[in-house]
C-alpha positions in Angstrom: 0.0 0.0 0.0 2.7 2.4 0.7 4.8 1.7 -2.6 0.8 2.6 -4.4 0.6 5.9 -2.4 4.0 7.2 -2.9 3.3 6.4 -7.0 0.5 8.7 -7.3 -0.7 12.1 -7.0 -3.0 14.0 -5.6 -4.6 14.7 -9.2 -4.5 10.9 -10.0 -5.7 8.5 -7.6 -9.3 8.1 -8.9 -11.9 6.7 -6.8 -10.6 5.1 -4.3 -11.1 7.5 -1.3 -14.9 8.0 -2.2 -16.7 10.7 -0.3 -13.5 11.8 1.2 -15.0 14.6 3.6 -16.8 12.2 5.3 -15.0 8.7 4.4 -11.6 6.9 4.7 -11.2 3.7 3.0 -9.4 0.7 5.3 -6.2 -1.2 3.6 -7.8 -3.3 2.4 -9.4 -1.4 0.2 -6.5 0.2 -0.7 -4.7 -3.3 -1.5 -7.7 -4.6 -3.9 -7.7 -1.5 -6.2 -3.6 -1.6 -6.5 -4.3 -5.7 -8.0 -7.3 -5.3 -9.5 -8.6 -1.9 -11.5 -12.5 -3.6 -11.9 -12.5 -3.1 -8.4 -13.4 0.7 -9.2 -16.4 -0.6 -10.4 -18.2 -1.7 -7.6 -18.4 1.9 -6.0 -22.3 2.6 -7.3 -21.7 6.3 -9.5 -25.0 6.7 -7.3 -23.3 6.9 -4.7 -20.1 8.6 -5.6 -22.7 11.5 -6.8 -23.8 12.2 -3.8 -20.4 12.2 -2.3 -19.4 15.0 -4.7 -22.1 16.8 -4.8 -22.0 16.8 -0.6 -17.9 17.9 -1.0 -18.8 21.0 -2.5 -19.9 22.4 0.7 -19.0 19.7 3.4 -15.8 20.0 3.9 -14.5 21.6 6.7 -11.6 24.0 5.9 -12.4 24.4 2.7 -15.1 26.4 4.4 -13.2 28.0 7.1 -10.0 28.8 5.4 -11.4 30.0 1.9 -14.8 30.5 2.0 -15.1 32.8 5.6 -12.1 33.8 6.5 -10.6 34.9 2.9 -14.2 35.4 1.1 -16.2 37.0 3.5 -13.0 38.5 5.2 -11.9 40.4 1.9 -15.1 41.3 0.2 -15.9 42.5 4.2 -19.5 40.9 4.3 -18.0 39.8 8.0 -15.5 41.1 10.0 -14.6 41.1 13.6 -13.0 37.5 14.4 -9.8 36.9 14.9 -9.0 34.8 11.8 -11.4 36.8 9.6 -9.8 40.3 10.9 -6.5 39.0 10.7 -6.3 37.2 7.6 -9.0 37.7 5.6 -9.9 41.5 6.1 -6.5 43.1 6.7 -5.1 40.8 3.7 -2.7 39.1 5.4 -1.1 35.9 3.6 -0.8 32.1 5.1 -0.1 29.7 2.9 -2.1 26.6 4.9 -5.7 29.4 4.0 -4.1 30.8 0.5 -4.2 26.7 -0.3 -7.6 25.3 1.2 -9.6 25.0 -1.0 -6.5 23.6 -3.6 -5.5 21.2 -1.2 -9.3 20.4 -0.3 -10.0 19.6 -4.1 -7.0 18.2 -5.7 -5.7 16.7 -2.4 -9.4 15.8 -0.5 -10.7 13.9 -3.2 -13.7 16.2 -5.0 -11.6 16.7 -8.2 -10.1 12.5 -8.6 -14.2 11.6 -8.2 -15.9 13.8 -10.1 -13.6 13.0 -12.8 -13.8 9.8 -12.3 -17.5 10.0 -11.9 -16.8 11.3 -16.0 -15.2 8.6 -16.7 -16.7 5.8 -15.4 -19.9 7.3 -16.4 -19.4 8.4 -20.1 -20.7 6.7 -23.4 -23.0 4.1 -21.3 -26.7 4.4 -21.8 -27.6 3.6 -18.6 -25.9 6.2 -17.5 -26.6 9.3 -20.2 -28.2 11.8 -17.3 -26.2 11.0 -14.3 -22.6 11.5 -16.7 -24.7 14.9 -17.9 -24.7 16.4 -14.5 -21.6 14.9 -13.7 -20.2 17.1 -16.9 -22.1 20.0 -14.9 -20.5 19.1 -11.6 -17.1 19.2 -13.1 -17.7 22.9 -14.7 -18.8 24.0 -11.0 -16.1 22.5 -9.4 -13.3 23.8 -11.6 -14.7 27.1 -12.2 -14.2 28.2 -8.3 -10.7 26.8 -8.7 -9.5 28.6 -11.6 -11.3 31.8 -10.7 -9.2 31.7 -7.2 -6.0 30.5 -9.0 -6.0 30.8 -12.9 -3.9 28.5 -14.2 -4.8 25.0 -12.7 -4.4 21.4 -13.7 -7.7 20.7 -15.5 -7.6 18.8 -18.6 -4.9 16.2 -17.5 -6.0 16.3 -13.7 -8.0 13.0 -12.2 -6.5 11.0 -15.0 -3.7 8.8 -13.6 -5.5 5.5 -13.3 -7.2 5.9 -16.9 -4.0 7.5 -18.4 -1.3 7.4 -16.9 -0.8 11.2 -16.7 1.0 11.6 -13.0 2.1 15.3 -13.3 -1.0 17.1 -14.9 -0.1 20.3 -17.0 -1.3 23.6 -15.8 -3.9 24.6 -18.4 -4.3 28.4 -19.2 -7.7 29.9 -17.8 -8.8 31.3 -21.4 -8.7 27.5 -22.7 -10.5 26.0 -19.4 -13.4 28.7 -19.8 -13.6 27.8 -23.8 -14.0 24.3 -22.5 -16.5 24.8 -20.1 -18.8 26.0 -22.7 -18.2 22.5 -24.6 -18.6 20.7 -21.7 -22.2 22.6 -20.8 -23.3 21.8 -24.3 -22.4 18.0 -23.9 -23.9 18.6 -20.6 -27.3 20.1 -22.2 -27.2 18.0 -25.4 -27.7 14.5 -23.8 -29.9 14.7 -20.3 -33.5 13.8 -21.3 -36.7 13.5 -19.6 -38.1 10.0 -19.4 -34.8 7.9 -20.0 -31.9 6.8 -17.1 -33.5 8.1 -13.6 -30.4 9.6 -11.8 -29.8 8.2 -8.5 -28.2 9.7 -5.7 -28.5 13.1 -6.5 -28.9 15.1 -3.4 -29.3 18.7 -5.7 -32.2 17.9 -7.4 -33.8 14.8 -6.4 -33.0 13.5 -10.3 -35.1 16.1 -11.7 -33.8 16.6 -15.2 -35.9 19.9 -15.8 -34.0 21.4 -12.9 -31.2 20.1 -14.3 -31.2 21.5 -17.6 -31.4 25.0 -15.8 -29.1 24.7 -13.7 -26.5 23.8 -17.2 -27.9 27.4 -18.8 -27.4 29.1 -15.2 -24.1 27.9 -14.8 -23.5 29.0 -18.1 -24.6 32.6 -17.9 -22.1 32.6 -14.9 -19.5 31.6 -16.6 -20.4 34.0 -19.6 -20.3 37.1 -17.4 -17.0 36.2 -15.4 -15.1 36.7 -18.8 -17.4 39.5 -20.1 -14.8 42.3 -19.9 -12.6 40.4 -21.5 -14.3 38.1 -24.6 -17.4 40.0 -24.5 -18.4 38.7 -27.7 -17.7 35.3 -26.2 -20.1 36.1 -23.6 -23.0 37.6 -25.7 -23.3 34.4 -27.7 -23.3 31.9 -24.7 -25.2 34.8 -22.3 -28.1 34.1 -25.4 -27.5 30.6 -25.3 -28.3 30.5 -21.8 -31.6 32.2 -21.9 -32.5 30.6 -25.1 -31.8 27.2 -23.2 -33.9 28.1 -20.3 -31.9 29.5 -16.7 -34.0 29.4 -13.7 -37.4 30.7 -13.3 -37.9 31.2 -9.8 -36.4 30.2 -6.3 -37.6 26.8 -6.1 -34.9 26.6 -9.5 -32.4 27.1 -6.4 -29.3 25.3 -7.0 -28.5 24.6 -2.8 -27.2 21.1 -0.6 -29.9 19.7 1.8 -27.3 19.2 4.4 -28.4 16.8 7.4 -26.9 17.7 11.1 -24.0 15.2 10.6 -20.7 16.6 12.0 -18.0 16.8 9.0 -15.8 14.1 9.1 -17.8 11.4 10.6 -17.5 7.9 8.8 -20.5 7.2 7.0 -22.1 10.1 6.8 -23.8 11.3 3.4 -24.7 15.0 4.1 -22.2 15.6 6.6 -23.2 18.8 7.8 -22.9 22.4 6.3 -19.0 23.2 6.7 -19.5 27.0 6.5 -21.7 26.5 9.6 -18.9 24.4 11.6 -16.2 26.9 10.4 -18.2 29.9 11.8 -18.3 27.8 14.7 -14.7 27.3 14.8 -14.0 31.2 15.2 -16.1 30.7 18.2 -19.5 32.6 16.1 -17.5 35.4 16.5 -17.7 36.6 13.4 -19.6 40.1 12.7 -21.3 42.4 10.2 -19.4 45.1 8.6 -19.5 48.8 7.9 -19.6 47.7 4.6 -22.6 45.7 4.7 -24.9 47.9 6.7 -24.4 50.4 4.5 -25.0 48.8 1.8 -28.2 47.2 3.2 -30.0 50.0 4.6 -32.9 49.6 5.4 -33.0 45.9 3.1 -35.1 43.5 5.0 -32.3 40.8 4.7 -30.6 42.5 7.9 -32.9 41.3 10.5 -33.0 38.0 8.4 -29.5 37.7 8.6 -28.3 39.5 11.9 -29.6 39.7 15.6 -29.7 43.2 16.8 -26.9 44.2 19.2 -28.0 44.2 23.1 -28.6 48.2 22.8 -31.8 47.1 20.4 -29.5 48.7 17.3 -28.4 46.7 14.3 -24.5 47.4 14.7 -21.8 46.6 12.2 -17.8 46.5 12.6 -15.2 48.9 10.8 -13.3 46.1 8.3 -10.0 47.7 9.9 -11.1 46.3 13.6 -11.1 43.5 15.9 -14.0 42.9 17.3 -12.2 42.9 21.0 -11.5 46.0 20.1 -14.7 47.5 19.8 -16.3 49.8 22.4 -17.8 47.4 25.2 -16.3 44.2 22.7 -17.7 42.1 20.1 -21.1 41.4 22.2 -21.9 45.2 21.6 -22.4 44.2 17.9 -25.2 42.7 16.0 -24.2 38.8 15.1 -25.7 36.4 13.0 -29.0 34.4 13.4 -28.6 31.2 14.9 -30.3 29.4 12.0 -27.4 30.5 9.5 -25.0 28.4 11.3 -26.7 25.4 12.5 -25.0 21.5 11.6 -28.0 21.6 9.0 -27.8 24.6 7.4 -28.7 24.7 3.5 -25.6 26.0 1.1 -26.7 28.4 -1.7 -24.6 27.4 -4.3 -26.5 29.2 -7.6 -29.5 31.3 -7.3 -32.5 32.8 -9.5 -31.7 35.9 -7.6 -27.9 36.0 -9.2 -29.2 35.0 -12.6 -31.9 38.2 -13.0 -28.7 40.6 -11.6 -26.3 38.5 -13.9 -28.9 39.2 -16.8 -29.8 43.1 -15.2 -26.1 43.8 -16.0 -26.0 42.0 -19.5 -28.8 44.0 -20.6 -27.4 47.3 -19.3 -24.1 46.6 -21.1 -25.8 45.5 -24.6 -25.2 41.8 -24.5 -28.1 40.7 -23.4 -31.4 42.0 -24.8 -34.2 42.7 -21.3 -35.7 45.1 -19.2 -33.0 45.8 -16.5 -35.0 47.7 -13.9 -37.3 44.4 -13.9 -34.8 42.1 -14.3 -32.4 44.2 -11.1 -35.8 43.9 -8.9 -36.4 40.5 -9.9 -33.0 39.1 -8.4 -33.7 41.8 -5.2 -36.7 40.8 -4.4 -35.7 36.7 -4.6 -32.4 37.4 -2.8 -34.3 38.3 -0.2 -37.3 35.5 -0.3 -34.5 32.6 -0.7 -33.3 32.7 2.6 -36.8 30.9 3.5 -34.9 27.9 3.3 -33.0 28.6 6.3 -36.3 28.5 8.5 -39.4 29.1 7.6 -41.9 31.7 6.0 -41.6 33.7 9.1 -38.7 35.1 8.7 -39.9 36.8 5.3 -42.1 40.7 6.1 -43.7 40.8 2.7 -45.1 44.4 3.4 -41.6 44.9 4.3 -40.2 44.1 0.7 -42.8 45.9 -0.9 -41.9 49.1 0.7 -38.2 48.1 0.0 -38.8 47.7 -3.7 -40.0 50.6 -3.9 -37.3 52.5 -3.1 -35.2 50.1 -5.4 -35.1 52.4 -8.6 -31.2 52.5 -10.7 -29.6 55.9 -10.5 -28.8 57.2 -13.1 -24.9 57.0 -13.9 -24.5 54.3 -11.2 -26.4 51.6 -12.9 -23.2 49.2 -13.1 -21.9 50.3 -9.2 -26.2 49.5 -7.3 -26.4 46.0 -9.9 -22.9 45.0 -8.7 -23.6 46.1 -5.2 -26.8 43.9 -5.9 -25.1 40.6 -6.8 -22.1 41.1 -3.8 -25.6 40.9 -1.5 -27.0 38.2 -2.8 -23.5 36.3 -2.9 -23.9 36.7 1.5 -22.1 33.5 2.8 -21.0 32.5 -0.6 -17.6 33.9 -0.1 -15.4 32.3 -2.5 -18.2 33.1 -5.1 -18.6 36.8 -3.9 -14.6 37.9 -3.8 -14.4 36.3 -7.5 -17.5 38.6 -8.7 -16.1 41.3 -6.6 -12.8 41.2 -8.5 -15.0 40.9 -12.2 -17.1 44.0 -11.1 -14.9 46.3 -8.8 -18.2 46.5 -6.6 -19.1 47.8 -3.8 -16.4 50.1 -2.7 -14.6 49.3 0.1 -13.2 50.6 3.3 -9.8 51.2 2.3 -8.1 48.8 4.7 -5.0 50.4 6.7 -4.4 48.2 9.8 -0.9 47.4 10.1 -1.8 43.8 9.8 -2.1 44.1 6.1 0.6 42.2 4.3 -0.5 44.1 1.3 -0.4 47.3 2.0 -4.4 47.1 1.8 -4.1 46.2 -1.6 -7.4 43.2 -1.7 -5.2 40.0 -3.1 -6.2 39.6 -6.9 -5.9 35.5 -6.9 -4.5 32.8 -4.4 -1.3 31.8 -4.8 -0.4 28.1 -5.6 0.5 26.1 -2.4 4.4 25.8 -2.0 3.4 21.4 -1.7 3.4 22.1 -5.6 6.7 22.6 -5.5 7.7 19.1 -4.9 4.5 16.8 -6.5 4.4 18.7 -9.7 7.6 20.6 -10.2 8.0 21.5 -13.8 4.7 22.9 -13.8 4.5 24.3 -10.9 7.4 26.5 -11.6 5.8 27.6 -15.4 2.4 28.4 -14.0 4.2 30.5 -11.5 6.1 32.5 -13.5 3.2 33.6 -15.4 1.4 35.4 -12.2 4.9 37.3 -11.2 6.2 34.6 -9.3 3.2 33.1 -8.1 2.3 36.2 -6.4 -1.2 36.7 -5.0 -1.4 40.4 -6.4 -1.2 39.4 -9.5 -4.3 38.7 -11.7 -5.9 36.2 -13.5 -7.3 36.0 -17.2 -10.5 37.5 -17.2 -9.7 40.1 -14.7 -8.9 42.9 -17.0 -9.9 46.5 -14.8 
């Protein structure tokens, strides 16, 4: 078993460690699928769908490291915290955070089985839909890598058991975005109503109508990351999408139905919402920014999201503090609502709301033909009804939103700047997500950060650098990729991040 481990890499070993947030195999295992390769076969692609589609918001520090404490820390929806203060809002580097959600998907298994979930899965009849969302699965996943990184491993990566390929090239970000768009149509082409039933999805209960939305949402996502820079690109697939069909309404909601499972546990299949257990982990001590409130107003989502502070007031953290440094301390300040971080917690991964303020922008910037003051209170209005999933309809004041929409009307010369500000909201929790969007869109403004912390001289990081464990299991490419971002430096920018 040991001789087998050292042999591979990270990228390569297939799917041997199945569900690997929640799941270690035994040697034994481990000794059947170095003598026997049908042995892969007998893990149900049922089941190893579930596992990925559980990874994508499972896994614990993954969560913490890149999702809250850099995502929410630099894009300043929270604050406060030690980790989120220190790292993530005054832009201060460590490498074990810079790499988490790298190591979590090249090293924790989400990359080697949803490729091999492609694999395993493609050209077989019985399997047409499940390898579809697969296709769809791998888009998702290797999107939030790239847009962190640039440069990653992607079309040699996962492939060591099926081709021998141990030390994946670093493809260049314009070519993985090309391919996503070949991969969506693949994707769209061949999942049909009525034929395979696909079994163990967790997303959509094998609903292909859902599915087929979620392929054209993903893809108007993908068209408006690289919209400054191939816009023509992105007119063609931002039609594509709508022609297709993108979601219609929340209930389209691409989100994990995570169970109360603590991460980690052997045998579990939901595992329990990481985000929630990493907000945990900085001891819930995480707070609303200065940022935020201000940009919120009078939005209903602030009760929904925050508790008012012990003075009746809803109060929000300068980015540049601690919150042991505010007046009275961190319990002085409003903090989130317990339901947000409980074990069961739903993860928003793509919304309606996103998609009519992804469109609201496309239409403002002629590439996408629609009524943007509809389409920008469209995505308000549901980025404020889909947090119902987090309790119940009590937490939505429909009088409330009324009055709010009203007040909801695009300025004139700030169109671009109150859309953006629009999609960073909506984004709330969805760090990684947000700070990528953020970077594409320049919006909201934020407190300049000037704490002493900063390793940046509160300049917000542009991309993560690659881990320095790169160095040593994939050299040669390592060192190429590098080079290209000024010595793999985290101020330098990625592909489509042109402004």
């Amino acid at each position: 078993m040991k001789k087998y481990i050292v042999q591979l890499t990270k990228y390569t070993l297939g799917a041997i460690v199945l569900l690997s947030t929640t799941n270690c195999a035994d040697d034994e295992l481990f000794r059947e699928t170095n003598t026997n390769p049908e042995s892969f076969v007998t893990i149900a692609p049922s089941a190893q769908l579930t596992g990925v589609e559980a990874s994508f918001s499972g896994a614990i520090f993954e969560q913490w490291r890149a999702n809250l404490i850099y995502g929410e820390g630099f894009i300043q929806h929270l604050g406060a915290a030690w980790a989120t203060a220190t790292f993530g809002s005054f832009y201060a580097s460590s490498t074990e955070y810079q790499g988490a959600l790298w190591n979590a998907n090249y090293g924790g298994g989400l990359i080697r089985n949803v490729i091999d979930l492609n694999e395993r899965t493609n050209g077989k009849a019985e399997f047409t839909n499940l390898n579809a969302v697969a296709k769809t699965l791998k888009v998702m996943a290797f999107q939030r890598l790239t847009d962190l990184y640039g440069d990653v491993p992607y079309s040699e990566a996962g492939l060591g058991y099926y081709q021998n390929i141990f030390y994946p090239k670093y493809d260049s970000q314009k070519d993985i975005y090309t391919d996503f768009f070949k991969v969506l149509d693949e994707a769209y082409s061949q999942i049909q109503s009525g034929t395979d039933p696909i079994k163990g999805d967790i997303f959509y209960a094998g609903d292909v109508s859902k599915w087929k939305k979620m392929i054209s949402s993903l893809r108007l996502r993908c068209a408006m990351r690289i919209s400054k820079v191939d816009p023509a690109l992105a007119k063609e697939q931002i039609q594509k999408a709508v022609a297709n069909g993108i979601f219609t309404s929340n209930d389209d909601n691409c989100y994990m139905k995570h169970d109360a499972t603590l991460p980690e546990t052997v045998g579990a299949v939901n595992n329990g919402n990481g985000l929630s257990h990493a907000l945990k982990g900085n001891e819930l001590t995480d707070r609303p920014t200065t940022t935020l409130f201000d940009a919120l107003g009078d939005d209903p989502r602030k009760k929904i999201w925050f508790l008012p502070a012990p003075n009746g007031n809803y109060v929000a953290i300068n980015p540049n503090m601690y919150g042991y440094n505010f007046p009275g301390g961190g319990g002085n300040i409003s903090r989130l609502q317990p339901y947000l971080y409980e074990n069961s917690a739903p993860y928003l991964h793509l919304t309606y709301s996103e998609t009519q303020l992804l469109l609201a922008e496309a239409s403002f910037r002629n590439l996408y033909t629609g009524d943007t003051k509809n389409l920008y209170k469209k995505g308000i209005e549901a980025g404020i009804r889909q947090w119902v999933i987090f309790k119940d309809a009590s937490i939505i004041d429909n009088n409330a939103i009324t009055a709010f929409l009203a007040t909801k009307n695009l300025t004139s010369g700030k169109e671009l700047e109150e859309i953006a500000t629009q999609q960073w909201l909506t984004l709330f929790l969805n760090g990684m997500e947000a700070y990528s969007n953020h970077r594409r869109t320049n919006f909201p403004v934020l407190v300049k950060i000037t704490n002493v912390g900063s390793t940046t001289n509160g300049v917000m990081p542009t991309r993560m650098p690659y881990p320095p464990e790169e160095s040593t299991s994939n050299k040669e490419n390592y060192l190429a990729a590098g080079a290209k971002y000024n010595n793999n430096s985290w101020l330098a920018k990625v592909w489509w991040d042109v402004d």
